[in-house]
Every structure is written in structure tokens, then in C-alpha cells.
ZATOR-848151 format. One record per residue: residue in three letters; x, y, z of N, C-alpha, C, O in turn. Coordinates in nm, 3 decimals, decimal comma. Example, Ala and Ser with C-alpha at 12.3 -4.5 7.8 and 13.67 -1.06 7.14 Angstrom:
2
<site "ALA"; <1,319; -0,569; 0,780>; <1,230; -0,450; 0,780>; <1,320; -0,330; 0,780>; <1,424; -0,332; 0,846>>
<site "SER"; <1,285; -0,225; 0,708>; <1,367; -0,106; 0,714>; <1,290; 0,003; 0,787>; <1,341; 0,114; 0,804>>
***
This chain:
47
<site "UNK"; <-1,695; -3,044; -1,314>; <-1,597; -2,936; -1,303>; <-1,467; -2,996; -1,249>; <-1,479; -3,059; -1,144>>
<site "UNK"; <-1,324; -2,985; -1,312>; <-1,251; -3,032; -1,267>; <-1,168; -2,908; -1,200>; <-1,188; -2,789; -1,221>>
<site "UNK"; <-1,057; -2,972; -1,102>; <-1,012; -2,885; -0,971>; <-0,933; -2,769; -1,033>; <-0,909; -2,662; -0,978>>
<site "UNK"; <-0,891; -2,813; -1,174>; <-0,809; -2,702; -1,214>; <-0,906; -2,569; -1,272>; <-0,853; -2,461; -1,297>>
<site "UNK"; <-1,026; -2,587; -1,286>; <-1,121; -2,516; -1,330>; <-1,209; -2,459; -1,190>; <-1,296; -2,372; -1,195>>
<site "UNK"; <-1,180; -2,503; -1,112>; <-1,252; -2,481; -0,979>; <-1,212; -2,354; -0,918>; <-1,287; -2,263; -0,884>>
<site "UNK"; <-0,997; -2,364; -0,903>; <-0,928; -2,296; -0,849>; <-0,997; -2,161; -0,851>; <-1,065; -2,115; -0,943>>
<site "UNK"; <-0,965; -2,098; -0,717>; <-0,943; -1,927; -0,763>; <-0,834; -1,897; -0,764>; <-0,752; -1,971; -0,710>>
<site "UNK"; <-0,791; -1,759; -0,834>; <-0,653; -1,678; -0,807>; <-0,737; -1,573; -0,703>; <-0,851; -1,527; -0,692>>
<site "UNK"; <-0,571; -1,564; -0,615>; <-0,591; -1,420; -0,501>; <-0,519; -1,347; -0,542>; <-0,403; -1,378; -0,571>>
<site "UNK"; <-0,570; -1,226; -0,555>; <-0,487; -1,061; -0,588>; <-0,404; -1,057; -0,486>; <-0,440; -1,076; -0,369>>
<site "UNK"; <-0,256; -1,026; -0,533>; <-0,221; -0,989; -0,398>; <-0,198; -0,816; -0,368>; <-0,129; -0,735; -0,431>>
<site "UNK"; <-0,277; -0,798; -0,257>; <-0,298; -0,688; -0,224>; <-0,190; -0,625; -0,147>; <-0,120; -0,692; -0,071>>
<site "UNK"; <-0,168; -0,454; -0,169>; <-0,085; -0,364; -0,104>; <-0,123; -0,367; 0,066>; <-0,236; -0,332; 0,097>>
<site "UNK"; <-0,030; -0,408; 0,171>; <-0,094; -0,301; 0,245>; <0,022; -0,213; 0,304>; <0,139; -0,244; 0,327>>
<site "UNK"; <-0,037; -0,105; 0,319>; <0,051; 0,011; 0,340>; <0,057; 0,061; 0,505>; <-0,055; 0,091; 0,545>>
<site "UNK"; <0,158; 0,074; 0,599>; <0,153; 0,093; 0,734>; <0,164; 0,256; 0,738>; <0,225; 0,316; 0,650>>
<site "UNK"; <0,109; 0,316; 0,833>; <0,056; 0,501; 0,801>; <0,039; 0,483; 0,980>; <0,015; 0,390; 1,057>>
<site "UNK"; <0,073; 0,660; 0,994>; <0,057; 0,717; 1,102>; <-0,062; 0,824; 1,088>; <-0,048; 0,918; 1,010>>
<site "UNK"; <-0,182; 0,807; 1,167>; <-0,288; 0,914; 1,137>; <-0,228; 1,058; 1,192>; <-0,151; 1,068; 1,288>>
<site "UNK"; <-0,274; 1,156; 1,119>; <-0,222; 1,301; 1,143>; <-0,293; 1,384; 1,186>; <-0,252; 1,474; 1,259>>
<site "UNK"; <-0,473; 1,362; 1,129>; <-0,565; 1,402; 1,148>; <-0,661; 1,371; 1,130>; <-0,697; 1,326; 1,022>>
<site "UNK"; <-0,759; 1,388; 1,261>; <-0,920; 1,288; 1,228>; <-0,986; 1,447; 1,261>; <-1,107; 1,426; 1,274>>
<site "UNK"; <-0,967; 1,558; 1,275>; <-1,084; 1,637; 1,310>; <-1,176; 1,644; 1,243>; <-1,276; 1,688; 1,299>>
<site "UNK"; <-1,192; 1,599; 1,074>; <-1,336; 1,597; 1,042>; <-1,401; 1,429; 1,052>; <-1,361; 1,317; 1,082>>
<site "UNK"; <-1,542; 1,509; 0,997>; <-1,652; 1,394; 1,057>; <-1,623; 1,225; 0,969>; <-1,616; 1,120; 1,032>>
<site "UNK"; <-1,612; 1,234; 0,835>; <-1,597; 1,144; 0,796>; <-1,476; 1,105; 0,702>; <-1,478; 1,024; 0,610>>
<site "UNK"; <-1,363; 1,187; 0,749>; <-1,219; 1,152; 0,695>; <-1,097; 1,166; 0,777>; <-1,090; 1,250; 0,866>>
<site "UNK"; <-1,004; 1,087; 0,747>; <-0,919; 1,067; 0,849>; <-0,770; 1,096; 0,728>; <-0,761; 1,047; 0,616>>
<site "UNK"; <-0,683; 1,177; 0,788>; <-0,571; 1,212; 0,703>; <-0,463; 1,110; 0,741>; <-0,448; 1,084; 0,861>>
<site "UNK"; <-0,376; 1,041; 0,635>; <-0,285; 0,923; 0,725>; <-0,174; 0,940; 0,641>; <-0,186; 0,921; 0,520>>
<site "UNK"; <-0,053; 0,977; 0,697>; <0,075; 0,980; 0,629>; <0,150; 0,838; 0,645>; <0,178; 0,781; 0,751>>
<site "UNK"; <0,179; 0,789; 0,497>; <0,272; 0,712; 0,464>; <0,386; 0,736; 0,475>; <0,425; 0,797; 0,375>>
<site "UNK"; <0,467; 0,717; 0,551>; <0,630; 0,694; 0,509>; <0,675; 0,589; 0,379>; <0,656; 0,467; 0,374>>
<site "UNK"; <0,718; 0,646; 0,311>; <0,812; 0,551; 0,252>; <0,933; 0,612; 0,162>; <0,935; 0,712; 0,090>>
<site "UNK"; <1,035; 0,514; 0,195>; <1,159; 0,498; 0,125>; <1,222; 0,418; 0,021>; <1,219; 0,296; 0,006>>
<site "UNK"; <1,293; 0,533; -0,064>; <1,317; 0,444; -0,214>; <1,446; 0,514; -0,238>; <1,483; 0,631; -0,224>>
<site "UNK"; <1,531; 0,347; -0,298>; <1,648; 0,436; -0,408>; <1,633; 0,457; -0,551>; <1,621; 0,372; -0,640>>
<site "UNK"; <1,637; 0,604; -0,562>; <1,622; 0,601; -0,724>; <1,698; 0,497; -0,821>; <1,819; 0,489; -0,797>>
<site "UNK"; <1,656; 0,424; -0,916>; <1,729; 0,369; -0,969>; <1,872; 0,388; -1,044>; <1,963; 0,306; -1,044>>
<site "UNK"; <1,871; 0,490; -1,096>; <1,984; 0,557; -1,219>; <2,050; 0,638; -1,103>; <2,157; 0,577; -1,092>>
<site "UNK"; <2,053; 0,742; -1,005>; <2,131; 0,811; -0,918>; <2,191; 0,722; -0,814>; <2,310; 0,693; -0,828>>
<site "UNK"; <2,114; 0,666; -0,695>; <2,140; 0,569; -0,604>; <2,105; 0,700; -0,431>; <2,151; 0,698; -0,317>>
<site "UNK"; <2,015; 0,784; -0,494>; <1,975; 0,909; -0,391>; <1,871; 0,813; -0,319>; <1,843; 0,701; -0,360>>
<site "UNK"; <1,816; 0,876; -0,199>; <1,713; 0,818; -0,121>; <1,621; 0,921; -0,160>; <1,660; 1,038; -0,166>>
<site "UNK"; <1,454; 0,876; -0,196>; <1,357; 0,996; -0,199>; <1,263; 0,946; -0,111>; <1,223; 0,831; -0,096>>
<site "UNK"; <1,243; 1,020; -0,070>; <1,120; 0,978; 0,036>; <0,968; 1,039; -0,078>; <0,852; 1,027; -0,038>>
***
């Protein structure tokens, strides 16, 4: 097996930073994302 056949690729993965909002049930936890974007074609902010 040569090294170029060996290699792996890594996914590169999202990670997303969140403020929890709510844990009162037993096995789910509610977590709000913030995020901010400029529309492309207007130049508006949408959250």
C-alpha cells in the first residue's frame, strides 16, 4: 500500500457556538444560535 493510498481525508466539520434557553425536559435541551449575515444582492443584515 503506498502512502498516497493510505491517506485519509477529514470532513471539515461545522461547529456552531449557542446559548442554551431551555433544558426543562428530560431528554432535550433547546439552544439558540445567533447568527449574522449580509444578504448578498441588498447589503441588509438578517439575523
Amino acid at each position: 500500500m503506498t502512502e498516497a493510498q493510505a491517506t485519509t481525508q477529514v470532513k471539515n466539520t461545522r461547529t456552531l457556538v449557542g446559548r442554551v434557553v431551555s433544558d426543562a425536559r428530560a431528554k432535550t435541551v433547546t439552544v439558540l444560535v445567533e447568527r449574522r449575515a449580509k444578504h448578498e444582492l441588498y447589503g441588509k443584515i438578517v439575523a
